[in-house]
N, C-alpha and C positions, 0 to 999 in steps of 0.2 A: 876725509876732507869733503866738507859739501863743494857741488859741484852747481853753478849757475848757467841754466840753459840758455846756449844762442843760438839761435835759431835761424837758418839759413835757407837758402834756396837761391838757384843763380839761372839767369837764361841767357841762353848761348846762338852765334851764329859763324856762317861758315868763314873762314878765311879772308883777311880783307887785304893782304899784300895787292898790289897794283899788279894788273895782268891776271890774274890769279884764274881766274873763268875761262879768259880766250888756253890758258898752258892745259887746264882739264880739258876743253875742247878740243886742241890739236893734241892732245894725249890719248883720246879714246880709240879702242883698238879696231882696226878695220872691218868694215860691213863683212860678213860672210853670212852667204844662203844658207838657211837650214838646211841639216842633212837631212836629206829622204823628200823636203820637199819636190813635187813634182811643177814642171812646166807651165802647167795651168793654174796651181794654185801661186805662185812667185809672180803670173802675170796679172792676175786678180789684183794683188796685194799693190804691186808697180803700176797700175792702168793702164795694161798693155790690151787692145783688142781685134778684132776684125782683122783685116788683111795686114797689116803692121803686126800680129802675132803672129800669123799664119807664115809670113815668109821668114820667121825667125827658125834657130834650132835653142834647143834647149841652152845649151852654150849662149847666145848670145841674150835669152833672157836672163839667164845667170847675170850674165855683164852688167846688162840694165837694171837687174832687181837692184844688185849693190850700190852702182850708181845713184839710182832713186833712194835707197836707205841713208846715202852718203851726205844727202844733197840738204839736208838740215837737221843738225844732231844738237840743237841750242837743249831742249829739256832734255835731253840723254846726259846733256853735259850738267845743266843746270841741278837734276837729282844727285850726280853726283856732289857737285858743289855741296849739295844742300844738307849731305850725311855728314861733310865735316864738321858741323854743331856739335857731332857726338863722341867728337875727336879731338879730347885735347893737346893734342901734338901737332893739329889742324887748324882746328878751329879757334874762336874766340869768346868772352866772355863780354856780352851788353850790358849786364845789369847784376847785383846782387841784390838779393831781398833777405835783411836782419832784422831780427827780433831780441834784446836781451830781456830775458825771463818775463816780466810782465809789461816792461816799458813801447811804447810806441813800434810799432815798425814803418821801418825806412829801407828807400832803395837806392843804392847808389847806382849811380850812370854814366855813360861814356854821352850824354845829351847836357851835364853840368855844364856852368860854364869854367872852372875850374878842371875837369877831367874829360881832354879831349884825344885820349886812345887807352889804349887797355891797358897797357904799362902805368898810368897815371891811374886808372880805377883800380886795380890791384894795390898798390902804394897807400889810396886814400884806403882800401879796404884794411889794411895795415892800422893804418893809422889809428882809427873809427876800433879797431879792435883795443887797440894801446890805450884809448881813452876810457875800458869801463871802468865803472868804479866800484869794486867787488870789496864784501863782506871780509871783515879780518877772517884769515882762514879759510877763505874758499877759493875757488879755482873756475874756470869757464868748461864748459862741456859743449861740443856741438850738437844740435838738434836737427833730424832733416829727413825728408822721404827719400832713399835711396842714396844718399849721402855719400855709403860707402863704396859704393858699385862707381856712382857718377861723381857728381859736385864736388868731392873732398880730392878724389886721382885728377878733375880737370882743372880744379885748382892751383893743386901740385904742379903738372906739368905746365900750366900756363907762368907761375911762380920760375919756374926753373929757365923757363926759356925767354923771359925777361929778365933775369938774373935778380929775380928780387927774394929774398931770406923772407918765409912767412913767419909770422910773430907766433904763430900757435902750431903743433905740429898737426900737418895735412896727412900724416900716413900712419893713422894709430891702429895698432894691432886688431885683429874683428873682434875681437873677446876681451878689449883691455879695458872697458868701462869708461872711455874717456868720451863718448859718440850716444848717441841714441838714432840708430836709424830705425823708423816706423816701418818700411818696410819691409827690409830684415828681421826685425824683430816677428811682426805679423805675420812670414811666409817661415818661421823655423818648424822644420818639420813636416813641412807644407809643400807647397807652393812655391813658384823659385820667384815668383813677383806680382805684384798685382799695383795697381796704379793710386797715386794718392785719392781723387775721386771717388771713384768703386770703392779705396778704405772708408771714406767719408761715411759714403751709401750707406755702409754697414755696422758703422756704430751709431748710425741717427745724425749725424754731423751734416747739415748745409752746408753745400762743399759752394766756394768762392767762383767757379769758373768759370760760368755763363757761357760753358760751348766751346772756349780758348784751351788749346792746347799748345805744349811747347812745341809741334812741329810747326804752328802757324807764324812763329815768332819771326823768323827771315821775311816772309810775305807782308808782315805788321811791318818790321822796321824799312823795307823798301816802298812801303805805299806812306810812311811818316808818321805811325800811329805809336808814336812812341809813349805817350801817356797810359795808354791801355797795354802797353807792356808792363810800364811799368807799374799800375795797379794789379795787373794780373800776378808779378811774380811777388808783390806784397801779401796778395790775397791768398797765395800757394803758402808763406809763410804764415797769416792765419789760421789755414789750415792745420800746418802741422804740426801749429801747439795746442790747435783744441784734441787731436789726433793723441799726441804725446799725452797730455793728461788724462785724457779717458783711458790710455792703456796703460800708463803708469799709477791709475786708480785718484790721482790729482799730488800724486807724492814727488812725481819728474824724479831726478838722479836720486838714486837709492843710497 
């Protein structure tokens, strides 16, 4: 059965329940001194000096180092925060970027005026799938860098914990043919990953990125740069069906 490639790619950010930052913040586990550091070096690090170190003992620089470690943990919290992007169990989905087989790519957003939380861009994503209009006899294949590792399990789990039934199944065997991941594919035998770009690099491909990476994605959508998301995760899906072709020789699903 031929299979028609869709093309996907999705970007992600951390958790957006209400509270969510201040709960990692008063969750982070208590300051403790390095072991082994010494005296002097704990008072360096705290700005402890002259005669206000001198009438200390080591014990109470202890006190003060933790203290002073204690006294603003906003980016301690805030990287935290910022790994759950990579946590679908966590985190959340801003954007999809599809491609079917040679037509236009489009991104859905949680910025529509129509899909105003995740649950509603999932649904649309639904939907937008239930709309193609496939060749008598053929079937959808996903297409995607890393797909199988990331996008397709954050999918899943994001699917599951909104209770929404995906129209295509999110959890196809590594070896069932139903998937084309470029990355996978690329590192068998190999390498256990290497990043969409660097593939680019290497088969001659001008890669879309202009310097954006998906870690910068949280810092975009909090400073309102939501347009240059959303080009960026269109341009990742240009990407990776000029990527898919040149390694599939221009023939896509075998």
């Amino acid at each position: 059965m031929k299979r028609v490639p869709v093309t996907i790619d999705i970007e992600t950010i951390p958790g957006q329940k209400p509270g969510e930052f201040q709960r990692i913040l008063e969750a982070l586990p208590p300051v403790k001194a390095p072991s082994g550091a010494t005296k002097a070096e704990m008072a360096r690090e705290a700005g402890l000096f002259g005669e206000e170190l001198e009438a200390m003992t080591k014990e109470d620089v202890v006190a003060f180092y933790e203290k002073f470690k204690s006294s603003d943990r906003t980016e301690e919290a805030m990287q935290v925060w910022k790994k759950q992007a990579l946590d679908g169990a966590k985190g959340e989905i801003f954007c999809i970027g599809i491609k079917i087989d040679d037509d236009e790519t489009v991104c859905l957003n949680r910025k529509s005026p129509d899909v105003e939380d995740e649950r509603r861009l999932i649904e649309t994503f639904n939907v937008f799938l239930q709309k193609i209009k496939l060749p008598k006899a053929a079937t959808a294949g996903f297409v995607g860098h890393n797909i199988y590792g990331f996008d397709l399990p954050f999918l899943f789990k994001r699917h599951v914990l909104h209770g929404v039934a995906p129209y295509f199944d999110l959890q196809p065997a590594k070896y069932s043919g139903v998937f084309y991941d470029t990355m996978l594919k690329w590192c068998e035998g190999g390498n256990s990953r290497i990043g969409l770009s660097s593939l680019c690099e290497i088969l001659g491909i001008e890669s879309s990125k202009n310097g954006i990476d998906g870690s910068q994605v949280f810092d975009m959508v909090c400073q309102g740069r939501h347009a240059e998301i959303f080009e960026y995760c269109k341009g990742d899906v240009e990407d990776v069906c000029k990527v898919f072709q040149k390694m599939t020789f221009g023939k896509g699903f075998a």
